[in-house]
PDB file of N, CA, C, O and CB in Angstrom:
ATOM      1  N   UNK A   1       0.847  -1.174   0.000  1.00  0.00           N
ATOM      2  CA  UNK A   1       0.000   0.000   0.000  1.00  0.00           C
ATOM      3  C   UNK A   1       0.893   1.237   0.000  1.00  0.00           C
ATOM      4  O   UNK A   1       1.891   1.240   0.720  1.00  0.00           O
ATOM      5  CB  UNK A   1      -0.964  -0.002   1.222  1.00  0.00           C
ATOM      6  N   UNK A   2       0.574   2.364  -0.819  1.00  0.00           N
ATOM      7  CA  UNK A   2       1.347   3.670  -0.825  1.00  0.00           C
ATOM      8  C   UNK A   2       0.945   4.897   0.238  1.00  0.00           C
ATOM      9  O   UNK A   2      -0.175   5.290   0.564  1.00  0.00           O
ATOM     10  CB  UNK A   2       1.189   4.225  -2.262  1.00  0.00           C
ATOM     11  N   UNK A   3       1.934   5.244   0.552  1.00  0.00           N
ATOM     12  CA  UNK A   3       1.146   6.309   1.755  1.00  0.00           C
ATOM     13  C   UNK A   3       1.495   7.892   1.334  1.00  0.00           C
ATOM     14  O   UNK A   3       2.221   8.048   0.352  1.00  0.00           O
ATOM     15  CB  UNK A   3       1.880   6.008   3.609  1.00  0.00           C
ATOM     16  N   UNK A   4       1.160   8.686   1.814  1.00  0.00           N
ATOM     17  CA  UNK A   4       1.390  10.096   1.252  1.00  0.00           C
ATOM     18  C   UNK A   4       0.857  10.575   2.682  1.00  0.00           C
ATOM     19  O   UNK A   4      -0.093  10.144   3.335  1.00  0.00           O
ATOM     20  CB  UNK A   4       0.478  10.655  -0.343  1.00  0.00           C
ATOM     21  N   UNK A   5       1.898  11.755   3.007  1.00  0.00           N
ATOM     22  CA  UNK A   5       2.195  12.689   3.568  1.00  0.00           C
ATOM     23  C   UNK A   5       1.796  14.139   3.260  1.00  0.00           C
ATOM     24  O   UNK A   5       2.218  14.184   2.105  1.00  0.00           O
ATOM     25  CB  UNK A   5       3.221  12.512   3.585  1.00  0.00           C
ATOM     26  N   UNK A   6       1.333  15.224   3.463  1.00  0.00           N
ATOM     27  CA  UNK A   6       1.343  16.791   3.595  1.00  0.00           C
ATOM     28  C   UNK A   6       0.742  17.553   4.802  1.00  0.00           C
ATOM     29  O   UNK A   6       0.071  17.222   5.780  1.00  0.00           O
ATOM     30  CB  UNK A   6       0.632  17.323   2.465  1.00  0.00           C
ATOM     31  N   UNK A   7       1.281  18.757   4.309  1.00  0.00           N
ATOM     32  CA  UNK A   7       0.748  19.599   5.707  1.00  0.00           C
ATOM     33  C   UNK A   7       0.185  20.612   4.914  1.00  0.00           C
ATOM     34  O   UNK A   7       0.647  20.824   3.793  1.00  0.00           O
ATOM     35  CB  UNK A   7       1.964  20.234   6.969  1.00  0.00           C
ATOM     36  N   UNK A   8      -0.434  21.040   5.206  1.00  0.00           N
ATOM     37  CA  UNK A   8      -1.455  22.625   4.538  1.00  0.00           C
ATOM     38  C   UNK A   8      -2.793  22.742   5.745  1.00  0.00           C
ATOM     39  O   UNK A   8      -3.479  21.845   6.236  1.00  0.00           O
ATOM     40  CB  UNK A   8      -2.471  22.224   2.340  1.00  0.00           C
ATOM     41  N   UNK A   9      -2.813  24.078   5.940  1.00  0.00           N
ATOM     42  CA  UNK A   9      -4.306  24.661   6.349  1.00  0.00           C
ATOM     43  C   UNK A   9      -5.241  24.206   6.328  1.00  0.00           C
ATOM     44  O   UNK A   9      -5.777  24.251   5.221  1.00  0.00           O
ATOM     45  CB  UNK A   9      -4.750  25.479   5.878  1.00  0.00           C
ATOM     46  N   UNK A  10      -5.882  23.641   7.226  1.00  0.00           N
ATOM     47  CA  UNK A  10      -7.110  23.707   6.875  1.00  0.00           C
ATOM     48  C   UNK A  10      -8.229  24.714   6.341  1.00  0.00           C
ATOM     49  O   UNK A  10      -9.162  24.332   5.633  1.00  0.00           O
ATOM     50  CB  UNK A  10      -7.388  23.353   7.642  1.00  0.00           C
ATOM     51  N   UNK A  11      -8.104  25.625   6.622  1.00  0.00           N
ATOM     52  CA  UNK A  11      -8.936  26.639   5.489  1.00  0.00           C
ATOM     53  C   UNK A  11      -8.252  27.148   4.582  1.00  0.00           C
ATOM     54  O   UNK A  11      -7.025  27.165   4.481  1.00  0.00           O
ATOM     55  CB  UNK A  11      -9.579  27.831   5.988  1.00  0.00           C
ATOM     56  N   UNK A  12      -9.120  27.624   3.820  1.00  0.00           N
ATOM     57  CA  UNK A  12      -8.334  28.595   2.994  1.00  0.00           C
ATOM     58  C   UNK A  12      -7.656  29.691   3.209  1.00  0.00           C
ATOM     59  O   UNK A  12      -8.048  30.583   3.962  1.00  0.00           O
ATOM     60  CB  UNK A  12      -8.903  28.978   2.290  1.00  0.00           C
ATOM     61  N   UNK A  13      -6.435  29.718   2.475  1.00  0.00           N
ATOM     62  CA  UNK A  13      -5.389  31.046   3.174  1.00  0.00           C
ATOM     63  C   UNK A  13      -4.618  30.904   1.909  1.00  0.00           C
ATOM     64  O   UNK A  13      -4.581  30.079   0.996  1.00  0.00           O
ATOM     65  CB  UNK A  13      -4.290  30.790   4.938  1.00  0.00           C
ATOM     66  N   UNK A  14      -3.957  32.130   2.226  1.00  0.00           N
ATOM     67  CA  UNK A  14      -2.480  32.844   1.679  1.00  0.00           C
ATOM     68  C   UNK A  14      -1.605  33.273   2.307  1.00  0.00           C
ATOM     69  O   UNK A  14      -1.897  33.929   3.307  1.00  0.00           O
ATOM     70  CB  UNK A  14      -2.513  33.836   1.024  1.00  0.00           C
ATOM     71  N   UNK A  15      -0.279  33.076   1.976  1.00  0.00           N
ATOM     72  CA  UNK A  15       0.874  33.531   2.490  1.00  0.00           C
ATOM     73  C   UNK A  15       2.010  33.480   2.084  1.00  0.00           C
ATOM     74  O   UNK A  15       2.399  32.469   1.501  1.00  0.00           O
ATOM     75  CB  UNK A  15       1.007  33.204   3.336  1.00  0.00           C
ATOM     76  N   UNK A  16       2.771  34.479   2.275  1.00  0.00           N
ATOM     77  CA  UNK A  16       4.262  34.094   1.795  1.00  0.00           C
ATOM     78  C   UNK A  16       4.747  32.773   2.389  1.00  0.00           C
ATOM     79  O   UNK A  16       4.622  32.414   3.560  1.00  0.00           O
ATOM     80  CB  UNK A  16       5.349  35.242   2.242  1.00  0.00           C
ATOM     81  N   UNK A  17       5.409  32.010   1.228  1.00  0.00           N
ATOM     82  CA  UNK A  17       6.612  31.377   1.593  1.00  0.00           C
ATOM     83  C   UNK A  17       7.806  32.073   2.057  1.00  0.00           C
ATOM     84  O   UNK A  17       8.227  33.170   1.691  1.00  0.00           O
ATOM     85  CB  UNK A  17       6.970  30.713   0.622  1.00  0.00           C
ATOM     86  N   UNK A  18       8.399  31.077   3.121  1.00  0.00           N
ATOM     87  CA  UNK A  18       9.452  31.807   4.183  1.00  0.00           C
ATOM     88  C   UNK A  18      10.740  31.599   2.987  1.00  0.00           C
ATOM     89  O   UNK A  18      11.436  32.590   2.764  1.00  0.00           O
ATOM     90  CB  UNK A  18       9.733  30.803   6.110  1.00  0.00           C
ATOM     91  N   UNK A  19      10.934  30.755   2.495  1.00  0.00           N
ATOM     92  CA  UNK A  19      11.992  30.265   2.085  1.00  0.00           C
ATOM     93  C   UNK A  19      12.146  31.225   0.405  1.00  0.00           C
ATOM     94  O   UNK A  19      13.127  31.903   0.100  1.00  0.00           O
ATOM     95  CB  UNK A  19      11.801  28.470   2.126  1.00  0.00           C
ATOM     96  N   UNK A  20      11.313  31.089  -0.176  1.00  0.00           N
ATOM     97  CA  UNK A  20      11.167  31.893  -1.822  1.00  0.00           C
ATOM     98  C   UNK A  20       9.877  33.100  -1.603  1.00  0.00           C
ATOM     99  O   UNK A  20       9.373  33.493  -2.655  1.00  0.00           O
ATOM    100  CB  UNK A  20      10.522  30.442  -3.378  1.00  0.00           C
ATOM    101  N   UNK A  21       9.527  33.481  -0.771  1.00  0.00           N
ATOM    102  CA  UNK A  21       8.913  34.551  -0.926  1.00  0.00           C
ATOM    103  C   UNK A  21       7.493  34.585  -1.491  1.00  0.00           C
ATOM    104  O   UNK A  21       6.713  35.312  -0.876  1.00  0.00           O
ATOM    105  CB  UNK A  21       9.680  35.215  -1.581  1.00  0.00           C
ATOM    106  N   UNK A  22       6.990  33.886  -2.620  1.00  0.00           N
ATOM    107  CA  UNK A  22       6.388  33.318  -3.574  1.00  0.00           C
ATOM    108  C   UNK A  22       4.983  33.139  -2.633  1.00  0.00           C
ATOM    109  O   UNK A  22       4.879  32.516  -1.576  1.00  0.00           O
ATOM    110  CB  UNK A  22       7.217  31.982  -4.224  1.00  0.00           C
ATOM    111  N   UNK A  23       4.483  33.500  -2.987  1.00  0.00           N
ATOM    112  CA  UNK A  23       2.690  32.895  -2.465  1.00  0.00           C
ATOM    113  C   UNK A  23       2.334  31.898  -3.002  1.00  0.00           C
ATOM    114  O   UNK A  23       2.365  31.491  -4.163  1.00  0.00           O
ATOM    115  CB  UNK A  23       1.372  33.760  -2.794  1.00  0.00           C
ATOM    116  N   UNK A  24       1.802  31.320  -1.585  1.00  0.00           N
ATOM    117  CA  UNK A  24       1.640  30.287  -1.010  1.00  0.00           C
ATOM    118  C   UNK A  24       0.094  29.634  -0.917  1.00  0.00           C
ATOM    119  O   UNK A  24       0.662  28.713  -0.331  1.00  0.00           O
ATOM    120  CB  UNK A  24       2.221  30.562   0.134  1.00  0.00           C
ATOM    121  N   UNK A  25      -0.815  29.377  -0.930  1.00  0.00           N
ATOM    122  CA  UNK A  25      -2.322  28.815  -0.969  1.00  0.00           C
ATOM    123  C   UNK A  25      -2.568  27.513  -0.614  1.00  0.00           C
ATOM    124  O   UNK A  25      -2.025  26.576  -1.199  1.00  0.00           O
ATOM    125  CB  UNK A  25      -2.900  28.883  -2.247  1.00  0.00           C
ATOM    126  N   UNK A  26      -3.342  27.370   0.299  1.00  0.00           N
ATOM    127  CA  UNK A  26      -4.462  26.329   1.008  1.00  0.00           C
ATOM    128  C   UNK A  26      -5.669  26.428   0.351  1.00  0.00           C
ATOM    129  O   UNK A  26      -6.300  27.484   0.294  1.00  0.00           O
ATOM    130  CB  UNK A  26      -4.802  26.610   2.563  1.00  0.00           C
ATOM    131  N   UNK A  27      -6.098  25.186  -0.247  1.00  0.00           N
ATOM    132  CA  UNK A  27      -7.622  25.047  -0.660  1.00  0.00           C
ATOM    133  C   UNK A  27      -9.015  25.017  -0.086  1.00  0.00           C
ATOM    134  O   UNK A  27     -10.193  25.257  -0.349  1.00  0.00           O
ATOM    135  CB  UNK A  27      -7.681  24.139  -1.120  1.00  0.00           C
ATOM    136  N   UNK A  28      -7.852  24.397   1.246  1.00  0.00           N
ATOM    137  CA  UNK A  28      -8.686  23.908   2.369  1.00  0.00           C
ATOM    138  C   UNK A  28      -8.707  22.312   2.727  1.00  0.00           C
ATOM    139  O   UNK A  28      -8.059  21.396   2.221  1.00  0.00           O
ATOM    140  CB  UNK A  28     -10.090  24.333   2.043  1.00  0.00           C
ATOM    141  N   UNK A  29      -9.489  22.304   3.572  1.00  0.00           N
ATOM    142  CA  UNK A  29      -9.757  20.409   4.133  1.00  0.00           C
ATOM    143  C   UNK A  29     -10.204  19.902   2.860  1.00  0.00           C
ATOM    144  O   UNK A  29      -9.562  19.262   2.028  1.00  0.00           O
ATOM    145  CB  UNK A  29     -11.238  19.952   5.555  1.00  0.00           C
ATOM    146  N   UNK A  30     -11.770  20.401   2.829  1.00  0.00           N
ATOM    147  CA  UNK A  30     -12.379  19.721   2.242  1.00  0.00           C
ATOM    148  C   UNK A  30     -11.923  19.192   0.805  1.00  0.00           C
ATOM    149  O   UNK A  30     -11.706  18.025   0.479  1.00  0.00           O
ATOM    150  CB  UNK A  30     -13.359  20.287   2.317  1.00  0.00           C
ATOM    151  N   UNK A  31     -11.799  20.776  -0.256  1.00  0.00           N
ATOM    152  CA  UNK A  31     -10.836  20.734  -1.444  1.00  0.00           C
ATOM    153  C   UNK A  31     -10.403  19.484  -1.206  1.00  0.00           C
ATOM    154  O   UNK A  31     -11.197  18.545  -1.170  1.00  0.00           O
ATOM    155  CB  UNK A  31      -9.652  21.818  -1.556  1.00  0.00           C
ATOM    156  N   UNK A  32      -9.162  19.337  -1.025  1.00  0.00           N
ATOM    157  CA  UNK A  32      -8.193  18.215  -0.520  1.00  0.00           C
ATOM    158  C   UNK A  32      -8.502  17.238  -0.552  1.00  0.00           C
ATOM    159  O   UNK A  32      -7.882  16.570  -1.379  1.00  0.00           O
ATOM    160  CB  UNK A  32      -7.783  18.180   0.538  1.00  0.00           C
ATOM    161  N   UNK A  33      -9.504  16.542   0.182  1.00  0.00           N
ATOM    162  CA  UNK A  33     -10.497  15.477  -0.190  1.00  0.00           C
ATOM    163  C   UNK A  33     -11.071  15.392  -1.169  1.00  0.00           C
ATOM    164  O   UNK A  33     -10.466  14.638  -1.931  1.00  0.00           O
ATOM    165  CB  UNK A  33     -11.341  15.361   0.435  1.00  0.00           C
ATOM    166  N   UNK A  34     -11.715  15.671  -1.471  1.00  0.00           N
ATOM    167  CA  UNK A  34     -11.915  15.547  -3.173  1.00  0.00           C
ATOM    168  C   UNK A  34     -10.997  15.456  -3.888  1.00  0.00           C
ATOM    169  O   UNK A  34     -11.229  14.561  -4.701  1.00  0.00           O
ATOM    170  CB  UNK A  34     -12.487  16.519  -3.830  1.00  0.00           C
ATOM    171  N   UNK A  35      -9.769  16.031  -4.089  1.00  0.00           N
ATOM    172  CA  UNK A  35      -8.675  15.975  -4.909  1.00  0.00           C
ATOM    173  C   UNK A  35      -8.001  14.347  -4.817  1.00  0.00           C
ATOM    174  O   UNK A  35      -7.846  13.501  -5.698  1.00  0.00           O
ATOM    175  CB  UNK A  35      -7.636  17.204  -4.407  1.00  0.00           C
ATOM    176  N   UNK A  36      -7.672  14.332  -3.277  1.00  0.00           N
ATOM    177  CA  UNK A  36      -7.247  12.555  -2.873  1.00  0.00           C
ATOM    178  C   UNK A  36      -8.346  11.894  -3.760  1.00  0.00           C
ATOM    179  O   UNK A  36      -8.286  11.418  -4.894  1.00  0.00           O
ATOM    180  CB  UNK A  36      -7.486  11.941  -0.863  1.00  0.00           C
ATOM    181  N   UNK A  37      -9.567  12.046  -2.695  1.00  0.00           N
ATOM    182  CA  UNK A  37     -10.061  10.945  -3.971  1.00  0.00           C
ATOM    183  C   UNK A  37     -10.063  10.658  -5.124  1.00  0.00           C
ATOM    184  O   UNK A  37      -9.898   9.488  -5.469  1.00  0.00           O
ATOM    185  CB  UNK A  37     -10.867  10.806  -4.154  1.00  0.00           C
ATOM    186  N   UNK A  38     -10.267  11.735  -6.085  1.00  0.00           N
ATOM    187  CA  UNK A  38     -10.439  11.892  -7.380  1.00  0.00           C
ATOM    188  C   UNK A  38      -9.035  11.262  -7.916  1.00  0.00           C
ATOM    189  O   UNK A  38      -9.178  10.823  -9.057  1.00  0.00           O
ATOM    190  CB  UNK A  38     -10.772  13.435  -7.760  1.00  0.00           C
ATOM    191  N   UNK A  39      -8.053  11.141  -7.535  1.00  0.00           N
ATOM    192  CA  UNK A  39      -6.598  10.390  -7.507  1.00  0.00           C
ATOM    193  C   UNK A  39      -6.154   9.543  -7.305  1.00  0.00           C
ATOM    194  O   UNK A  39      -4.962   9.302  -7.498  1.00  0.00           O
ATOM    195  CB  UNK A  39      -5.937  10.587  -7.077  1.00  0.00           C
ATOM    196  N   UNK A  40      -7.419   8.407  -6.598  1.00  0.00           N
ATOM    197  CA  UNK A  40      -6.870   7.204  -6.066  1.00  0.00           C
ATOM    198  C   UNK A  40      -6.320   6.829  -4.688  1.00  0.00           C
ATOM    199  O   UNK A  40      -5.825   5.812  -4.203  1.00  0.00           O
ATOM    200  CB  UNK A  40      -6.006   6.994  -6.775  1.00  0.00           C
ATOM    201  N   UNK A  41      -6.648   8.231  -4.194  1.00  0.00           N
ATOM    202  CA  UNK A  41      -5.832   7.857  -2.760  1.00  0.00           C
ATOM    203  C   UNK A  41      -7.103   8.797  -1.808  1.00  0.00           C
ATOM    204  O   UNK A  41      -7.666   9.862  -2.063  1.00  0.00           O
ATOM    205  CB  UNK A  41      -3.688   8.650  -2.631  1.00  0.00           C
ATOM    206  N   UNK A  42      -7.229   7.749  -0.522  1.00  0.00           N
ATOM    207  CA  UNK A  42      -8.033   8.375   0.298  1.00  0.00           C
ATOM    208  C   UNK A  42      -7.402   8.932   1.837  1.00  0.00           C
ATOM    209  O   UNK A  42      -6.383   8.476   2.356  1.00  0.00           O
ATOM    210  CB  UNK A  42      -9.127   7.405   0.424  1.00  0.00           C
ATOM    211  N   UNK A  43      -8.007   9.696   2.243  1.00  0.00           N
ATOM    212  CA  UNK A  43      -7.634  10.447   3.666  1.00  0.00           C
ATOM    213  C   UNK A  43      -7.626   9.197   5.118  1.00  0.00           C
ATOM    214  O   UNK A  43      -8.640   8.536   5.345  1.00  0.00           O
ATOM    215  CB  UNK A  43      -9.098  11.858   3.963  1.00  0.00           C
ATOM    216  N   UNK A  44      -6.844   9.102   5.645  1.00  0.00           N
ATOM    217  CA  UNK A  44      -6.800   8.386   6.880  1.00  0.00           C
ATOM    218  C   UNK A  44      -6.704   8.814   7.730  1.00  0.00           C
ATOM    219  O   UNK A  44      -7.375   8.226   8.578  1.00  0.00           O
ATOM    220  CB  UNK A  44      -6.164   7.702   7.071  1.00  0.00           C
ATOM    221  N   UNK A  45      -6.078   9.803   8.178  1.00  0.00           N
ATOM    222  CA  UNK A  45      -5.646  10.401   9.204  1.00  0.00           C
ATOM    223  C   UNK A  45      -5.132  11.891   9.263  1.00  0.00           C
ATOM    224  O   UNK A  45      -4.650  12.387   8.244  1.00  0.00           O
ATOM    225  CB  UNK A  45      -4.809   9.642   9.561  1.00  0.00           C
ATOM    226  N   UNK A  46      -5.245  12.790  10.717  1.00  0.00           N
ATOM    227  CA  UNK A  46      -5.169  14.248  10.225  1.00  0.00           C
ATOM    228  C   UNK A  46      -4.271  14.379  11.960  1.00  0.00           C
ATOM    229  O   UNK A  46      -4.539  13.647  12.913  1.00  0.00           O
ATOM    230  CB  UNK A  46      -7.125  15.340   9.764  1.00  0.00           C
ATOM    231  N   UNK A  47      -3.134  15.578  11.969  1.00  0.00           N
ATOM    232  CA  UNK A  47      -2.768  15.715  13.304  1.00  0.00           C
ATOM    233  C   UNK A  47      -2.329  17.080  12.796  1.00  0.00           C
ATOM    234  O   UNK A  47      -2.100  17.388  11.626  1.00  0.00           O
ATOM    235  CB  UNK A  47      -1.695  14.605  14.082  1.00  0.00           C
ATOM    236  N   UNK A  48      -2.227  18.105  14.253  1.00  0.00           N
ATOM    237  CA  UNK A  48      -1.887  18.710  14.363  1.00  0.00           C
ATOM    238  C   UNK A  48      -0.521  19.195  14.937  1.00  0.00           C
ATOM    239  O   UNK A  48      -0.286  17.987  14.884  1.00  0.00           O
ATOM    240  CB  UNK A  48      -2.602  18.818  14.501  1.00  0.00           C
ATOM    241  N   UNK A  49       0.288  19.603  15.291  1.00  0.00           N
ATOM    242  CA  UNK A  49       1.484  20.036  16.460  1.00  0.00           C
ATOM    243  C   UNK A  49       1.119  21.081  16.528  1.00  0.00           C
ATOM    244  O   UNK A  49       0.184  21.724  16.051  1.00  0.00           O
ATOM    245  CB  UNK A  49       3.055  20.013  16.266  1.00  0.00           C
ATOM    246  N   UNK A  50       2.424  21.370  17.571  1.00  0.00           N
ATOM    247  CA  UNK A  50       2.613  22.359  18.211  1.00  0.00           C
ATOM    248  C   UNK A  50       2.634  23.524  17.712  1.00  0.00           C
ATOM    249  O   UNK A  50       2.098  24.409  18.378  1.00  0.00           O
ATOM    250  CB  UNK A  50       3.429  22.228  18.728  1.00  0.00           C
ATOM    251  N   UNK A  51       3.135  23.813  16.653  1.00  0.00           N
ATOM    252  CA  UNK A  51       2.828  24.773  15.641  1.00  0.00           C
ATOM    253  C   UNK A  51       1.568  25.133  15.185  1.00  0.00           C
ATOM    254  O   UNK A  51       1.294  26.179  14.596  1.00  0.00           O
ATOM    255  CB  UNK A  51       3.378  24.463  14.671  1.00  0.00           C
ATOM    256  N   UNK A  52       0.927  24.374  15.430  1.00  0.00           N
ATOM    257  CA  UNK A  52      -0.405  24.702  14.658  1.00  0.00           C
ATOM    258  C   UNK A  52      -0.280  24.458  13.359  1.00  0.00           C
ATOM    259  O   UNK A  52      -1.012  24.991  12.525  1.00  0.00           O
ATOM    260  CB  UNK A  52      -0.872  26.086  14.757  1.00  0.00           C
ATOM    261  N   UNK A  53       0.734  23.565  13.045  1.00  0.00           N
ATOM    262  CA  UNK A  53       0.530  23.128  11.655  1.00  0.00           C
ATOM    263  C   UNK A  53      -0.046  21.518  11.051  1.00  0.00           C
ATOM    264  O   UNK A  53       0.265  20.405  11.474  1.00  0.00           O
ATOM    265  CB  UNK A  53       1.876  23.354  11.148  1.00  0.00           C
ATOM    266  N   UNK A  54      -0.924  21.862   9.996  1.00  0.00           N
ATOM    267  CA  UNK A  54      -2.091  20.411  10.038  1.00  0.00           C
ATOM    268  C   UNK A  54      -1.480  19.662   9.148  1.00  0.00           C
ATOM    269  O   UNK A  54      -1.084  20.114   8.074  1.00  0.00           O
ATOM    270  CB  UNK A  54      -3.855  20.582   9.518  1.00  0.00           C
ATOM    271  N   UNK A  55      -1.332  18.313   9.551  1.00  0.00           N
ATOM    272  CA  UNK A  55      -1.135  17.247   8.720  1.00  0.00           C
ATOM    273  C   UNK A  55      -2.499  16.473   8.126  1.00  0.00           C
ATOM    274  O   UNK A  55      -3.618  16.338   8.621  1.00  0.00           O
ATOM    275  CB  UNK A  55      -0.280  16.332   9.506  1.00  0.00           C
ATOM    276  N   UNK A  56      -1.949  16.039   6.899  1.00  0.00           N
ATOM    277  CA  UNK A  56      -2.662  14.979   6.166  1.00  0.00           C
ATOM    278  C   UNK A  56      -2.279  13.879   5.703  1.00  0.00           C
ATOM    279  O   UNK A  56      -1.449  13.737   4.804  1.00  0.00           O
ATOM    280  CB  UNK A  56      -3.091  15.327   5.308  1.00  0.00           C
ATOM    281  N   UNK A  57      -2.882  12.990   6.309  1.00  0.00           N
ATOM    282  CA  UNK A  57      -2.418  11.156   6.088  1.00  0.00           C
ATOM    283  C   UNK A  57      -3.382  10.282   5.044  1.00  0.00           C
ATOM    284  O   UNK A  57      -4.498   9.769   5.128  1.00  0.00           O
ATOM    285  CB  UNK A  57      -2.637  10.180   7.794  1.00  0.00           C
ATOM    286  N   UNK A  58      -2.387  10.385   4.045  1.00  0.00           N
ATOM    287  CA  UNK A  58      -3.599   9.582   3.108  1.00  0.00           C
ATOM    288  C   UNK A  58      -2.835   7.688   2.770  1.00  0.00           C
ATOM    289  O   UNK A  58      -1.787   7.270   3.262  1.00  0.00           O
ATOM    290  CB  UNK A  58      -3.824  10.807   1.062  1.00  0.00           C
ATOM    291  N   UNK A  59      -3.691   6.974   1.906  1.00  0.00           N
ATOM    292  CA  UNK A  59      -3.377   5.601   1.557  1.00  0.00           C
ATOM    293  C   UNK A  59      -3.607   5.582   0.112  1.00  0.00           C
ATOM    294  O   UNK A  59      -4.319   6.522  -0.243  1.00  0.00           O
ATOM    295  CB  UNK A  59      -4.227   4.520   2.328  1.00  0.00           C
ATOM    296  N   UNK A  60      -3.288   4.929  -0.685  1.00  0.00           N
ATOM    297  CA  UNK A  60      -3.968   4.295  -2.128  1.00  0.00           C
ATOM    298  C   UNK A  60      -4.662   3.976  -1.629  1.00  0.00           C
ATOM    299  O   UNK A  60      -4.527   3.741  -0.429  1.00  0.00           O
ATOM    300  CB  UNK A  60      -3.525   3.326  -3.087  1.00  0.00           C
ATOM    301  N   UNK A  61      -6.163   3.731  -2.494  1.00  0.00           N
ATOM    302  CA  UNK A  61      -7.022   2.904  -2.397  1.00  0.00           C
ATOM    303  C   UNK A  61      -6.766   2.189  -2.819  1.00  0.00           C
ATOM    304  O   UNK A  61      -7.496   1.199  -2.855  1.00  0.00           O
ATOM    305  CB  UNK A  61      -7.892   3.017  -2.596  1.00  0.00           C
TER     306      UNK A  61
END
């Protein structure tokens, strides 16, 4: 089974990237889900840290 990793917002936002400056965009949760699916791969799991930054745990279907 393949697994996939990211972190992004849960809502929608903008922001600079720290590293290139370049703006940056969150679709959101939901977005996101739909996109996994529509791709073959579904959502499993979601965490947060200390940062307040949100993870997303997906699988192949």
């Amino acid at each position: 089974m393949g697994t996939f990793l990211f972190t992004a917002p849960r809502e929608v936002d903008t922001w600079s990237d720290g590293m290139t400056g370049l703006p940056s965009y969150s679709l959101a949760h939901e977005a996101y889900e739909r996109e996994l699916v529509a791709h073959g791969l579904q959502l499993v799991g979601n965490d947060v840290d200390e940062g307040d930054n949100h993870y997303y745990f997906t699988a192949k279907r």
